[in-house]
N, C-alpha and C positions, 0 to 999 in steps of 0.2 A: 827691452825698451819700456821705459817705465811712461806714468800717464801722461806727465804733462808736454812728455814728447809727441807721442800718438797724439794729444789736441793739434802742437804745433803742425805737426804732419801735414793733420788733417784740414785746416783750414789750410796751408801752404800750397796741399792740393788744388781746393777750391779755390784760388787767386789764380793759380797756373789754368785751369780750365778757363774761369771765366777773362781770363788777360784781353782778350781780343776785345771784352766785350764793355769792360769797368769805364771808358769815357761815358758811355748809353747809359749805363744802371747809374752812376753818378749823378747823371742830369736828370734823373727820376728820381731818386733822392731827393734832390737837390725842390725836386717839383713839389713832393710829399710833403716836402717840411715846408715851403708854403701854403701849400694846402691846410696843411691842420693847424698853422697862425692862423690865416682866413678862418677857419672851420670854428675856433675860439672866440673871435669879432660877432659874427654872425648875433650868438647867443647873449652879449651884453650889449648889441644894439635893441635886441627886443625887449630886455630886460628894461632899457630905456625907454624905450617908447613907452611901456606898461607906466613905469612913472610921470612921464609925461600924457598919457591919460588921468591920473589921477589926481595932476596937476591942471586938468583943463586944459591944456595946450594941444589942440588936435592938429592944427599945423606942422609944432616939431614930431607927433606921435606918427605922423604918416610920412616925414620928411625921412625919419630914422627908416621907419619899416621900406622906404622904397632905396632905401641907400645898402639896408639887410639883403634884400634883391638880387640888388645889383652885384653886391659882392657876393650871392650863393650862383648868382648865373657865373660870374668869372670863373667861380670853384670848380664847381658842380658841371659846367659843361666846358668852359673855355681850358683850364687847367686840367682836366679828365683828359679833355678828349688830346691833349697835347702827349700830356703820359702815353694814353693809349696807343698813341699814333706811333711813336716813338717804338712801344713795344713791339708792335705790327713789321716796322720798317728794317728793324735793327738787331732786335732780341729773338723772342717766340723759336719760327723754326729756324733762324738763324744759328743760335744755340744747339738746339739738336744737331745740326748740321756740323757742328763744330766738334760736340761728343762723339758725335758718330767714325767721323774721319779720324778723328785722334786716337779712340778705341781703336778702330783697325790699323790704323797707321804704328800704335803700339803693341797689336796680338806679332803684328808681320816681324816685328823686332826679332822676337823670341826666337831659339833657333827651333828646328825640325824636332830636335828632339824632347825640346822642352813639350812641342803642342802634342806628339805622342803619348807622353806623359800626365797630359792631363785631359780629361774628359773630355770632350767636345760639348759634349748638351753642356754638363755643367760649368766649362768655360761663357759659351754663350749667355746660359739664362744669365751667371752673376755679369756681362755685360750688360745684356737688354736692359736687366732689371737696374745695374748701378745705374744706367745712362738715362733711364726715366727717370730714377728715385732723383739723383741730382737736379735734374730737371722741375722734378715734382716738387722738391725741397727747395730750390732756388725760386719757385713760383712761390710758396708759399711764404716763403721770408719775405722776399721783395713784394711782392704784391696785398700782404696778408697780415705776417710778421713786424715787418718794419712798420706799414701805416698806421699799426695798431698803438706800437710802441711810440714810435715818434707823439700820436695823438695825446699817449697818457703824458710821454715826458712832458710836452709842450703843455698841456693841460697845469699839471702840476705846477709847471713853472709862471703860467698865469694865477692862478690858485696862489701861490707863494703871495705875489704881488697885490691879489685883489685881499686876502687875509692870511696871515702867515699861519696862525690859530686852528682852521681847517685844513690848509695845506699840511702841517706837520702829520696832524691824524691820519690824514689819506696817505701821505707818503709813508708812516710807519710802518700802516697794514700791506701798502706792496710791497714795501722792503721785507718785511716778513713773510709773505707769501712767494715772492722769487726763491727765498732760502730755502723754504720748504720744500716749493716745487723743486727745486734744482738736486734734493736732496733727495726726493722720492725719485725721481728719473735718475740718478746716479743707480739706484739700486734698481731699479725695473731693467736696464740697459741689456745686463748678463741674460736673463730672461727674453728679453725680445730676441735677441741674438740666438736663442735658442731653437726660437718660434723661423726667423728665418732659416734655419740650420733644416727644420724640420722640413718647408716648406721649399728648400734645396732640393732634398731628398726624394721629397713627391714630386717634383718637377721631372728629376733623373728617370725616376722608377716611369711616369705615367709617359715620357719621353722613347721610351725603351719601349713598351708596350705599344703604343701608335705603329714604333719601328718594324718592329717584329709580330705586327697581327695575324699575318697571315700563317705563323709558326702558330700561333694559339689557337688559330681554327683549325689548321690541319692538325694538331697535336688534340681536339675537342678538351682543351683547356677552357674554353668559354669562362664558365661559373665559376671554379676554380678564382680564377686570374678575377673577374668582377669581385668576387669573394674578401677574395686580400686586397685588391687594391681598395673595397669599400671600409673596410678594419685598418688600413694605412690612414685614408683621410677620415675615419672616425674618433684613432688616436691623437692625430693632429687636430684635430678641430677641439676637443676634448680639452687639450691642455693649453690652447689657445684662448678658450670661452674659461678657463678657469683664472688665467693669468689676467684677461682684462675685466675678469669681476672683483679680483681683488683689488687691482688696480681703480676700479673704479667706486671701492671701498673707500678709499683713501682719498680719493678727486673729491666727493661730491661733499662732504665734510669742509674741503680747502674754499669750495667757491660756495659754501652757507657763509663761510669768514670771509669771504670780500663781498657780501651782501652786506652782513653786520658794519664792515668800515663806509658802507656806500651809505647808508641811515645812521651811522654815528655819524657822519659827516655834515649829511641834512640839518641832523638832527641839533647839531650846535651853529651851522647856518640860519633855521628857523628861530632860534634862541638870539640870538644876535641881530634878528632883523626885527624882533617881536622886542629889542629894549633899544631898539632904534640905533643900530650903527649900521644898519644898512638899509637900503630901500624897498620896501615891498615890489621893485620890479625885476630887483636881485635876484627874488626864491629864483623865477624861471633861469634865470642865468649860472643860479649856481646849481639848480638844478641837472643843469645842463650839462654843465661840467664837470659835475661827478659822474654823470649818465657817461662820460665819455673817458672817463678816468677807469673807474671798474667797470663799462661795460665793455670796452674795449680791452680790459686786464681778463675778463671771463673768455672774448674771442680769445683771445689767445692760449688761454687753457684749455679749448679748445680743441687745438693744433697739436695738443703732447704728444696725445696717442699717435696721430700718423708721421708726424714729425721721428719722436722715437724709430719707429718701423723702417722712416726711409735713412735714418743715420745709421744702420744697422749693415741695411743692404749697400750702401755709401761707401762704409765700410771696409768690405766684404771686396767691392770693385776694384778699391784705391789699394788694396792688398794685392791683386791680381794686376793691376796694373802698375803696383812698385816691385814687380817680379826684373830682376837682372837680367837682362840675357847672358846664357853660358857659352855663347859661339862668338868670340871679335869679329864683324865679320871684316876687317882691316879693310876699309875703305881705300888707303894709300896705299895697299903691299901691293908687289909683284907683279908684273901685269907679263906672262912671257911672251914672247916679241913672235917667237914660230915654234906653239905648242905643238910636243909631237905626240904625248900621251904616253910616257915612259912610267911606270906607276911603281915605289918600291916599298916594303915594309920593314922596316929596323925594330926587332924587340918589342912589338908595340902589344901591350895588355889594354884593357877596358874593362869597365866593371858597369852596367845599369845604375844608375840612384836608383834606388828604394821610394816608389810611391805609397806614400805613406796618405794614410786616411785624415779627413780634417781632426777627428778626435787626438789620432797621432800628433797631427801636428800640431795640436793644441799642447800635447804635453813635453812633446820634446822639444819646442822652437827656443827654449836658452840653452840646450845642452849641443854640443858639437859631436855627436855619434851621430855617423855617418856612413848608414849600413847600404848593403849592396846586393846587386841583384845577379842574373846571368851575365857571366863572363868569358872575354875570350883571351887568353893568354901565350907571351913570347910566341907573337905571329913576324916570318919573317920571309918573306919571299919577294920575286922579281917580275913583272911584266913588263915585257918588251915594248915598247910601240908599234903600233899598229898589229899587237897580238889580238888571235880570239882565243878569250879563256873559260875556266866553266869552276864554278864552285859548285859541290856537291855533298848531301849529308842529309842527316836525317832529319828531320823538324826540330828545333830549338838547339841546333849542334855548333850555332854562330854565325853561319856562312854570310846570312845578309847584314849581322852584325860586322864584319867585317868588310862590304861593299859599302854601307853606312856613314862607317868612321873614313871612307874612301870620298864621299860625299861632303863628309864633314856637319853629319848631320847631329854627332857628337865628336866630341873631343877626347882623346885617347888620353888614357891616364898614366901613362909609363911609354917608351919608345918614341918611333918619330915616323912618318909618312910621308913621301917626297914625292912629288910629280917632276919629270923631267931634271930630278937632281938638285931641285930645292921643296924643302920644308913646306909643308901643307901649310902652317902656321902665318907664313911670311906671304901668303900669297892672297891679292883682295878674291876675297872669298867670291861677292858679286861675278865679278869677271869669271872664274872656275866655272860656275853654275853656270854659267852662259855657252860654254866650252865642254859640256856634259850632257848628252841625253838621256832622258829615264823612260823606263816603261815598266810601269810598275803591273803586279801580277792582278792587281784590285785598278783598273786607268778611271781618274775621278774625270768627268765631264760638265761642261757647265751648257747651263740649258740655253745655248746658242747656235749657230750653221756648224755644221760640219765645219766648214771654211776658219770662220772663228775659232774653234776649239785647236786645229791644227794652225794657224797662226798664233795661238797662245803662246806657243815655245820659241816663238824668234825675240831675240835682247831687245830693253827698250830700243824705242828709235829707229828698228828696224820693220817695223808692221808692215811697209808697203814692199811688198819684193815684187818681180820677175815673175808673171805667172809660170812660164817655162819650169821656174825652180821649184816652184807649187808644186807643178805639173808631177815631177817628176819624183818629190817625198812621195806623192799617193802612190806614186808604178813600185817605188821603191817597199813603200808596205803593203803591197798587194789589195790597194784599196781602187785600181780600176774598175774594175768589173764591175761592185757594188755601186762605184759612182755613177756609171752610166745605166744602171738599173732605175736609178732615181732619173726622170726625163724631166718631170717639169722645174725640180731647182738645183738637182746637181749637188755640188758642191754648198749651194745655200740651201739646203732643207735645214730645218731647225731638228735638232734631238731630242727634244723635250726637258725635262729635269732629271738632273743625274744623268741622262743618256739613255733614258728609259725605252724610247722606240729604236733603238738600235741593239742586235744582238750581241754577246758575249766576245764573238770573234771578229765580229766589225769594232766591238769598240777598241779591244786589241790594236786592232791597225791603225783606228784615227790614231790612238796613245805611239804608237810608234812612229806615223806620220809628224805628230807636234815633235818627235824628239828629232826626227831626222831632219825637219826645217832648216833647225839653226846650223846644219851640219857641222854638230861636233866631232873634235877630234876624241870624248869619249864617250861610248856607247856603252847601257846598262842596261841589260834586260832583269828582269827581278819576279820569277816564277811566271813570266809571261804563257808560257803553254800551259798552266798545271791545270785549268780548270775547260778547258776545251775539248772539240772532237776530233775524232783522226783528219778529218778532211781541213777544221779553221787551225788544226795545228801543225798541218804542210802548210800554208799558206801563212802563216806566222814563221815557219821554220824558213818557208825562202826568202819572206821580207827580208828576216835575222840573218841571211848568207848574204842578200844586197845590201845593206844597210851596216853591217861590219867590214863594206871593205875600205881599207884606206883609213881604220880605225880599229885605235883599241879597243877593244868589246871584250866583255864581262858577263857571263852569261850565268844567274844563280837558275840550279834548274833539279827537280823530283824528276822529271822525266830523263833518260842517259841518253835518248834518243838524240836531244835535243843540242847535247854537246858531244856526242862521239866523235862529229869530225874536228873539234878546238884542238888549238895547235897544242896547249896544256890544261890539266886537270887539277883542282884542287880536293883535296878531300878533306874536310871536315868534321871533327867527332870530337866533342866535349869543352867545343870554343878552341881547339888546335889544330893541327895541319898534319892531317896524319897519313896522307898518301900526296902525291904530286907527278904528273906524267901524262902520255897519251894514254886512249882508251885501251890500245891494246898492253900497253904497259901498266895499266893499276888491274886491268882484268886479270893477270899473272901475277903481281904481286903484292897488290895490298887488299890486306883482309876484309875493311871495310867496304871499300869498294865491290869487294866481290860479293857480300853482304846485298849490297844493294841491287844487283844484278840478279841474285837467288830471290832476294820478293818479287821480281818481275815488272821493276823497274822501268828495266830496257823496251822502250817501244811499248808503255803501258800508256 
């Protein structure tokens, strides 16, 4: 993509966020540029009256200055306070509001696998940060940017009119200093870019450390970890204070040269007034109007440095948010009419993308090598409906890669995947999800009721059910007991964040609880016992026997305990399918299996 595409991009972007909002910003324009006509009158009414002082006339000199008045009161409060109002009513946090939703409404697009794929901290910060910076940047153009510029245009063009002679001078000097600047900020850009790049970085890094504090204390990493992290932002700070000194080598030079035009200006002003083509009440007016030509050209040089900064971070967001999604999720496909959970695999390979580093992807993004990560190949088996089945294998062997692409949380690169006898492809994806329980071995929680987190899992539009039906996901994941342990909110005790006041094996069962809601026809357990005790992992193991009947259930499990009685086994080794049967049939004859059985696996 060459440059003058990324411009178009990039402003195309900014018309698409701000769409909602362009009638409002228009009519503030629109106010602005009123404004700074007025703001131009003001200065040659005084300039007037001064002459009408010196002509004796104290009637017209007081007539002028209360009519100057009148028209700074209009400006200055009546047309302010309209702008303002405006902004208050319409813009401000209205706009955030609008980035905000959008940003999320576009993270959700992305499939599963994409957001695996990518960091979460540093997904987040380059939102938070695009969503301000745009914010930040849109403030300062409209509020900042524009009134400055409009002032000088406008100025200028009364300058034109009152003497062309000073007009040209002044006009030369900005046309020449725009060039300049436009041409020093073309080359600082790669540079600032960098400075975010850095400041990414510490973000991630100091992100990670918050996360995992309590590994640096018990690990008496303390000093250490302050150590580097103080050498991480010493280097960043270093190359930062070095970039905006040089930078500011080269600024404070540019605005000595629009000093110079602002007294060359004067300076053939007062020559013109001293051989009498203009009025001694002039100086103050043209005074005035240079004051407002370059000092309003200096505000806005100003602006480079943070302006630069936040087109960077701008950037950075609009990249992240021209991200494609890889999954259709086919809005219109398939909807089956009486899923039974038939699940089959034809030939189907997968390969990871390759997460590649931003430096990577600085250097490979025009070349079409397109490397790959852990793979699972020519997987091809059958699940019944309403079977219970068990994958099993050693850590990184594929298995939940292959429950995954079952989800469709990626999309398989070779083969085909059929639920009920049609194509994963062809079916709206939305609808499946709805038609699928998860319980994942890590159950994320949101810091709401019990009640809430286990309604999370019913399809839009269904939130209000049947307590009865409530009632009875909790008996189904063995979450009575616990609930009536709680007497004074039950069901509405809040969990805190993340689900922090709730233990490892309660939170187990809310997670299976939300899957069993919607009561789908399939069920996915996904290392749900590995991290448990003997005692929350019967109590998980009976949910998992209530909770799979009258559905396909899929059970990925370390522990053998936990699928010996599944009606079949998968075995798993090196992204293939290398044993298949009941327990007591891979226990006799396939090697891996028996592998696993000899670490002590079984009932471990």
């Amino acid at each position: 993509m060459n440059k003058e595409n990324t411009k178009k991009s990039f402003i195309a972007q900014i018309l698409v966020l701000f769409k909602p909002f362009w009638k409002y910003v228009s009519i503030i324009v629109f106010i602005l540029i009123i404004i700074q006509l007025i703001g131009t009158l003001a200065p040659y009414l005084l300039g007037k009256s001064i002459d009408a002082v010196t002509k004796g006339n104290i009637h017209l000199t007081f007539l002028l200055l209360f009519i100057s008045l009148i028209i700074s009161i209009f400006q200055s409060i009546g047309l302010w306070w309209l702008k303002e109002y405006i902004e208050i009513k319409k813009l401000d946090t209205h706009i955030q509001k609008s980035f905000s939703i959008y940003s999320l409404n576009k993270m959700l697009q992305f499939s599963i696998g994409q957001h695996i794929n990518e960091h979460s901290g540093v997904k987040q910060t380059i939102v938070n940060k695009g969503q301000n910076s745009v914010s930040s940047l849109i403030e300062i153009v409209f509020w900042n940017l524009i009134p400055n510029l409009l002032q000088v245009l406008v100025t200028l063009i009364i300058l034109f009119i009152f003497d062309w002679r000073i007009a040209i001078i002044a006009f030369v000097f900005v046309t020449i200093y725009i060039i300049v600047s436009y041409k020093r900020n073309i080359i600082v850009y790669p540079i600032v870019d960098e400075i975010r790049k850095k400041h990414q970085a510490q973000g991630k890094t100091e992100s990670e450390l918050y996360r995992n504090s309590t590994l640096v204390i018990s690990e008496a990493q303390e000093k250490e970890t302050i150590k580097n992290f103080t050498k991480f932002w010493n280097d960043l700070t270093k190359f930062e204070n070095q970039t905006w000194v040089n930078y500011l080598k080269k600024f404070y030079p540019q605005k000595l040269f629009i000093l110079f035009g602002q007294y060359a200006c004067l300076a053939l002003g007062l020559y013109l007034i001293l051989i009498g083509e203009h009025s001694i009440g002039m100086i103050v007016t043209l005074f005035s109007w240079l004051n407002s030509v370059f000092g309003n050209l200096i505000n806005i040089m100003s602006s480079q440095r943070r302006i630069l900064f936040l087109l960077v971070e701008i950037r950075k967001y609009f990249d992240l948010l021209d991200i494609v999604p890889d999954i259709d999720p086919n809005p219109n496909g398939v909807i089956i009419e009486k899923l039974q959970g038939q699940i089959e695999f034809r030939n189907v390979n997968f390969a990871y993308p390759y997460r590649k580093s931003e430096k990577e992807e600085e250097e490979e993004k025009d070349t079409t090598e397109n490397k790959e990560d852990h793979t699972v190949s020519n997987i091809n088996f059958t699940i019944p409906a309403g079977a219970k089945v068990g994958f099993v294998g050693m850590s990184g062997s594929g298995k939940t890669t292959i429950v995954n692409l079952i989800r469709r949380y990626y999309e398989a690169t070779d083969g085909e995947i059929l639920i009920d006898g049609i194509p994963l492809k062809e079916i709206n994806l939305k609808w499946l999800r709805s038609h699928i329980g998860n319980v994942e071995q890590k159950i994320d929680l949101f810091d709401r009721s019990i009640k809430d987190n286990i309604l999370f899992g019913l399809p839009e539009g269904q939130k209000n059910i049947e307590d009865k039906k409530l009632q009875k996901a909790v008996k189904d994941a063995s979450l009575t007991e616990f609930i009536e342990k709680l007497k004074d909110h039950g069901l509405e005790t809040m969990i805190g964040e993340g689900g922090i006041k709730v233990s490892g094996g309660e939170r187990q069962r809310i997670g299976i609880a939300r899957a069993l809601i919607k009561d789908p026809k399939i069920l996915i357990f996904d290392e749900a016992t590995s991290a448990l005790d003997s005692h929350n992992e019967k109590l998980i193991h009976d949910a998992i026997n209530k909770g799979s009947k009258g559905r396909t259930t899929i059970i990925i499990a370390h522990r053998l305990s936990t699928i010996a009685d599944a009606d079949k086994i998968f075995v798993v080794a090196d992204g293939k399918i290398v044993g298949e049967g009941t327990h007591e049939k891979l226990s006799k004859s396939c090697k891996e299996y028996k592998n696993l059985l000899k670490y002590q696996l079984f009932g471990a």
